[in-house]
Structure formats: structure tokens, C-alpha cells
RONUVO-948914 format. One record per residue (C-alpha): residue in one letter; x, y, z. Coordinates in steps of 0.25 Angstrom, whole numbers, plus 5000, padded with zeros to 4 digits. Example, Ala and Ser with C-alpha at 12.3 -4.5 7.8 and 13.67 -1.06 7.14 Angstrom:
# residues 2
A504949825031/S505549965029/
# end
This chain:
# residues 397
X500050005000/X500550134995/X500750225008/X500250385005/X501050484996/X501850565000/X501650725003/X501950824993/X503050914999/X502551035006/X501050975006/X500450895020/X499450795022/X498150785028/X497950865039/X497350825052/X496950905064/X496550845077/X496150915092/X497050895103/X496650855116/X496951005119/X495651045110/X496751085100/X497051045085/X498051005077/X498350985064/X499250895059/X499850855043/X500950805037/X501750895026/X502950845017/X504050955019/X504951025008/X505950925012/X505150805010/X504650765025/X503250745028/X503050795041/X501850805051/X501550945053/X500351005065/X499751135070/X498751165080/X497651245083/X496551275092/X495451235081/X495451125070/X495651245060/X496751305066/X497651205067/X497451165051/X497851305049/X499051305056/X499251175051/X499051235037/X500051355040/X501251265044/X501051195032/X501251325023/X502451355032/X502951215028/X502551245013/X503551375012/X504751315019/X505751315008/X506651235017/X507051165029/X507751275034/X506751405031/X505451395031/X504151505032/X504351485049/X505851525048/X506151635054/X506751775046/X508251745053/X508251615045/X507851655034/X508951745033/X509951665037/X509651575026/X509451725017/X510851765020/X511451645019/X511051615006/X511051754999/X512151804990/X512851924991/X514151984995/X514751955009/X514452115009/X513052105006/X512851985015/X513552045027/X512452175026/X511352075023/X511552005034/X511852125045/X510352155040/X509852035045/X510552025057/X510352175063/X508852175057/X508152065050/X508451965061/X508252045074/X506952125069/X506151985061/X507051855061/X506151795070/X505051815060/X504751705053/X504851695037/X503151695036/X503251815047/X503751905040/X502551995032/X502852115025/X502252195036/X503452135045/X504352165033/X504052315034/X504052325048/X505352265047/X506052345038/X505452475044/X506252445058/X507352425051/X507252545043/X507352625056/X508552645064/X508352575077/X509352505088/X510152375084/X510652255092/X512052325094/X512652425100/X513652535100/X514752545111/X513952645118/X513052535119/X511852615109/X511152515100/X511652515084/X510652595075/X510152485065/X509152505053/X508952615046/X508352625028/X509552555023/X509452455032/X507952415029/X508352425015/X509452315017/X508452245025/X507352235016/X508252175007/X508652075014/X507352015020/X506552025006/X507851935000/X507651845012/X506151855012/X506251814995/X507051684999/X505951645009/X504851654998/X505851574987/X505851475000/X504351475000/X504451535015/X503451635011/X502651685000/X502951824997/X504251925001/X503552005014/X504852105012/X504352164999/X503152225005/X503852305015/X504252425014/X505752485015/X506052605025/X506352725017/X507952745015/X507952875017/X509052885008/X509853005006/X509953064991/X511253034984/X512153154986/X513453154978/X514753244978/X514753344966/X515953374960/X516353484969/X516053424982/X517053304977/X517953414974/X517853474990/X517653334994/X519153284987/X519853414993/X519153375007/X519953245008/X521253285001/X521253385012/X521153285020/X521953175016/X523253295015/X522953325032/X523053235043/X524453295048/X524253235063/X523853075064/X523652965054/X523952995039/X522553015031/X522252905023/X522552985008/X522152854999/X520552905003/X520753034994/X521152914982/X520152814987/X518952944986/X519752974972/X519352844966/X517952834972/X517752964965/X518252924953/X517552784952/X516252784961/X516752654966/X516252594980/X517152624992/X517352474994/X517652454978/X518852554980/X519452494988/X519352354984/X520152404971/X521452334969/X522452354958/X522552214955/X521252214949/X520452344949/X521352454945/X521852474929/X522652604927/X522852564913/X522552664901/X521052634904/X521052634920/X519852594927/X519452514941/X518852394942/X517852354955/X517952204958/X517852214973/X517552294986/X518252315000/X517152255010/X517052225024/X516052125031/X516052035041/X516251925037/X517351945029/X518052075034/X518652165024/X519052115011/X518852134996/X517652094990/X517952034977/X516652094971/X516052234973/X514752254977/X513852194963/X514252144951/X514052294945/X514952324952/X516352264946/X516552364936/X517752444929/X517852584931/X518652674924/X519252794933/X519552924930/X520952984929/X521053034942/X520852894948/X521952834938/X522752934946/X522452884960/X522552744956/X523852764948/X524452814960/X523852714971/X524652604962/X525952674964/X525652674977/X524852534979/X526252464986/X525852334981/X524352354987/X523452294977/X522252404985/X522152504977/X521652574991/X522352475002/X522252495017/X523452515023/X523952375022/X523752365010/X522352285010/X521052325007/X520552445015/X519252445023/X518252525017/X517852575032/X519352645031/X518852705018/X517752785024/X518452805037/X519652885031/X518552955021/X517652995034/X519053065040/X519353115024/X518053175021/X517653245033/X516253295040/X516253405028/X515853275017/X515353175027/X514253135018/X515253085009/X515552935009/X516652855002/X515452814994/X514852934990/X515852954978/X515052854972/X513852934972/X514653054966/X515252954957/X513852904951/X513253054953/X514353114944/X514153004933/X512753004934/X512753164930/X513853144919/X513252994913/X512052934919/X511752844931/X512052714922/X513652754922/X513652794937/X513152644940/X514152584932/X515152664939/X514652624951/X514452484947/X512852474948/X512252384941/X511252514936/X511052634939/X509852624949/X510552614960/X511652734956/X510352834953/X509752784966/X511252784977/X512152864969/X511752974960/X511553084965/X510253144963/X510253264951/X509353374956/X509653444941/X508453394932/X508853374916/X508953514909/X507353504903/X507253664899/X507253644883/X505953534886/X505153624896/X505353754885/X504853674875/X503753624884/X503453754888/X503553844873/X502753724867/X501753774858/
# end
């Protein structure tokens, strides 16, 4: 005698309820679960209909667990651990993605559990972190760390709705709850770039500078060549002083630089020389202006061996930290406003104005010009020069 079928996987059986001695019900199956296992699976209620829809809901639980190891019952922690530790994405990247996680997705809704979490919780969610508001660690003072704030929730968001699109590919739940929320408002400041003649105030500013400093330590002078060939390129900080003469420096009849790598610093690795810049856009060949064949031409004379174009002072790779700490003490409070970065924006503004936004994102090494219009031009106040359209508009007869 042929004994009964087996379940399909993820269906159940009959289902049976009974009353308990206590006046109780339960409500009891078997189900065959995604890894093959028919298992008997209960709930219990105070009426016979109660405990078929409890019953009925751990079923459907069982139905979306992709694995053994997540299911729609995990909790929002897990489900990142499993998030970051499958995503791809540069040591960088990863360190900040999971800093996010651990000073505010886990603390504020990891004991959620993955079916918990609705879009009205989303939103409340990102609106905390949106606002400034006391973190777990102190100063030495003992005052709590500030934590949060527009770019914070931004990074945030990010973050949960990729973690949140692998829990609906893992049939944890049905839709992304994270979309529907809102985004605290950035509160960004408009791009603001140095004209011509503040570069020109700004460059006898550190000159001055770099020529004082009688009493204590020599002034570090390499900062006045470093800003030189920031100017000159718009590269990022980290790209200029990953350059090597080994491979990102022709001084031939045709010089240029080329970008294969970036100075970083994260925990897990320390600082070192990431062997990529940031995105693929941006490994690019840029060719440099006479004024910064110059201050390479010279630098080589100079390099002693060192293969850093800008070395520390054993010859390695500098901190990025040193670079604007010795460009905090260059500058001063008179252009404080004024980042290492910043000559990126004046880079990209003064393109723009003389080309078009698609040249100033090359330079730049973005992919298009979306982000450069939205981070780094500069706003132009001076609309196009229409006065021969409106007179005809005007005279028309």
C-alpha cells in the first residue's frame, strides 16, 4: 500500500484545532519547509478561530523565509549582518556603511523584526536620525558625542532601503517599506567657488605664509605645491597624494597625470593606497597646465628616490589628515571656508563658465554631469544675454 504524498514545499497539510482542557484552542499542521523538512507547526487562541489565524499567519511567516538563516521573524540587526557582509563596495565605502549601522540602524530599530518594520516606522526612523541628538560615546569632558544630522539620514536611507530590497529578493516581505518614507531635508549650503581674484588673494595668503615661521618648527612648503596642483587638476585630495612617479606622472612632450589610486584611512586596514580611486569614472588621464609641469619637473629633481610625488617625511604615503591640518594652519580664519576640496568646485565652476558642465565632469571624473551641476558648480546668477529676443518681442508688429 502506497503510503500518502509528499507536501509540496512551502504548503501544509490538514489542519486540525482541538480545545484544551484549559477552554483553549490549538491549531496544529504539518508544513514541508524550503529546506525539504515537514515539520508540525501550532498556534493557539482563546476561540477555535483565533487559533486558525494564528496558525494561518505562522504559516505565511514560513512562506517568505528565504533561508534557514533569515526569515520575515529576524530581526533588522541580522538582516544587516547578513546585508553588509554580502555587499560589495570599497573597504571605504563599507567602513562608513557599517559606522551607519552601528551608531543608528541597530541602536534605534534592530530589535525590529524584518515584517515590523512599516514605512510609517521607516519615516520615524529617518527623522530621528536627521536630527542632531546624543550618541552612546562621550567626550573627555565626559559630554555625550553629537550624532545624526541631514547627511547622516541620507547615508541611512540608503543603507536600510538596500537592506530592505534584499529582504523582498529573499521573500522576507513583499514590498521595500523604506521607499515610502521621507528624507529629512539636507539643508545644503549652495555651492560657493573662488573667482579668479580670490585665488589670486588666497595663493599670496599661504605664500606669505609658507615664507614665515621664524621661531618653531619649519612650515611645511610642499602645501603651496600640493594646492598648485589641485588648482591645476581638480583632482581629489586623497588622488593627489596617491600620485606616484612610477606610474601617474608623464612629463613628456605631451605631460599629463594619470588617477589610479587614492590615500585612505579606515580601520580595518590603517592608512594605505587604495589601488582604485573612488569609481571607475574616475581612473582618468588628465593633461596639466604649464604651471604644474613646472612644479612636477621640479619635485622630480628633488624626489630623492621617493616614488610619492608628495611623500611624508619618511618617504611614504602622507595622511590625508596631515594635508588639511597643515592647510587649516596655511590658510587661516580670514578663508576658513576654504577646504582642500574646495579647488574642486573652483575647478569645475571655472570650466563650466568656459566649456560646459560635460567637460567639468570629466575632469572631475564623474560619470555625467549630474552630480557636478548639483556639488560643484557654482550657481550663475547672470542669465544668458536674451536682449535682441525680448526687442523683437516687444517691436513685433
Amino acid at each position: 500500500m502506497r503510503g500518502r504524498p509528499p507536501l509540496s514545499l512551502g504548503t501544509h497539510g490538514t489542519i486540525k484545532v482541538v480545545e484544551s482542557a484549559a477552554g483553549t484552542f490549538q491549531a496544529t499542521c504539518r508544513y514541508r519547509d524550503m529546506d525539504g523538512v515537514t515539520r508540525r507547526v501550532t498556534a493557539t487562541g482563546r476561540t477555535k478561530r483565533a487559533a486558525n489565524d494564528a496558525l494561518g499567519a505562522k504559516i505565511a511567516v514560513r512562506n517568505r523565509g528565504h533561508d534557514d538563516d533569515l526569515t520575515a521573524d529576524s530581526r533588522i540587526q541580522d538582516l544587516a549582518k547578513v546585508w553588509i557582509a554580502q555587499h560589495e563596495a570599497s573597504p571605504g565605502a563599507l567602513e562608513q556603511y557599517a559606522g551607519t549601522i552601528e551608531r543608528h540602524i541597530t541602536p534605534k530599530i534592530g530589535s525590529l523584526r524584518i515584517r515590523e518594520l512599516t514605512p510609517g516606522r521607516a519615516d520615524k526612523f529617518l527623522q530621528l536620525v536627521g536630527t542632531k541628538h546624543a550618541g552612546t560615546h562621550t567626550k573627555s569632558n565626559g559630554e555625550s558625542v553629537l550624532i545624526g544630522g541631514p547627511s547622516a539620514a541620507v547615508t541611512a536611507r540608503a543603507v536600510l532601503t538596500q537592506m530592505m530590497s534584499m529582504a523582498v529578493r529573499y521573500e522576507l516581505c513583499d514590498v521595500n517599506p523604506v521607499r515610502e518614507a521621507r528624507t529629512p531635508k539636507s539643508g545644503r549650503k549652495p555651492v560657493r567657488a573662488l573667482s579668479t581674484d580670490m585665488l589670486q588673494e588666497l595663493l599670496a595668503h599661504v605664500k606669505e605664509w609658507a615664507a614665515g615661521g621664524t621661531y618653531g618648527p619649519a612650515r611645511d612648503q610642499s602645501v603651496l605645491d600640493m594646492i598648485e596642483v589641485l588648482i591645476g587638476t581638480g583632482v581629489r585630495p586623497g588622488e593627489v597624494l596617491a600620485l606616484r612617479w612610477s606610474d601617474g606622472v608623464i612629463l613628456s612632450d605631451e605631460p599629463y597625470i594619470e588617477i589610479t589610486g587614492t590615500a585612505k584611512r579606515t580601520k580595518e586596514r590603517g592608512l594605505h593606497r587604495q589601488d582604485n580611486p573612488k569609481s571607475e569614472s574616475s581612473e582618468r588621464q588628465l593633461r596639466i597646465p604649464d604651471f604644474v609641469v613646472s612644479i612636477l619637473r621640479r619635485r622630480r629633481l628633488r624626489a630623492n628616490g621617493n616614488d610619492y610625488v608628495f611623500p611624508n617625511r619618511d618617504g611614504g604615503l602622507r595622511e590625508p589628515a596631515n594635508l588639511n591640518r597643515v592647510w587649516r594652519d596655511a590658510r587661516g580664519e580670514e578663508w576658513a571656508w576654504v577646504t582642500p576640496k574646495s579647488f574642486r568646485a573652483a575647478v569645475a565652476t571655472v570650466i563650466d563658465r568656459e566649456s560646459d558642465s560635460t567637460h567639468a565632469a570629466s575632469q572631475l571624473g564623474h560619470s555625467n554631469d549630474t552630480v557636478t551641476r548639483k556639488h560643484y558648480i557654482e550657481h550663475n546668477k547672470m542669465a544668458t544675454d536674451n536682449r535682441v529676443i525680448l526687442e523683437r518681442f516687444r517691436d513685433a508688429r
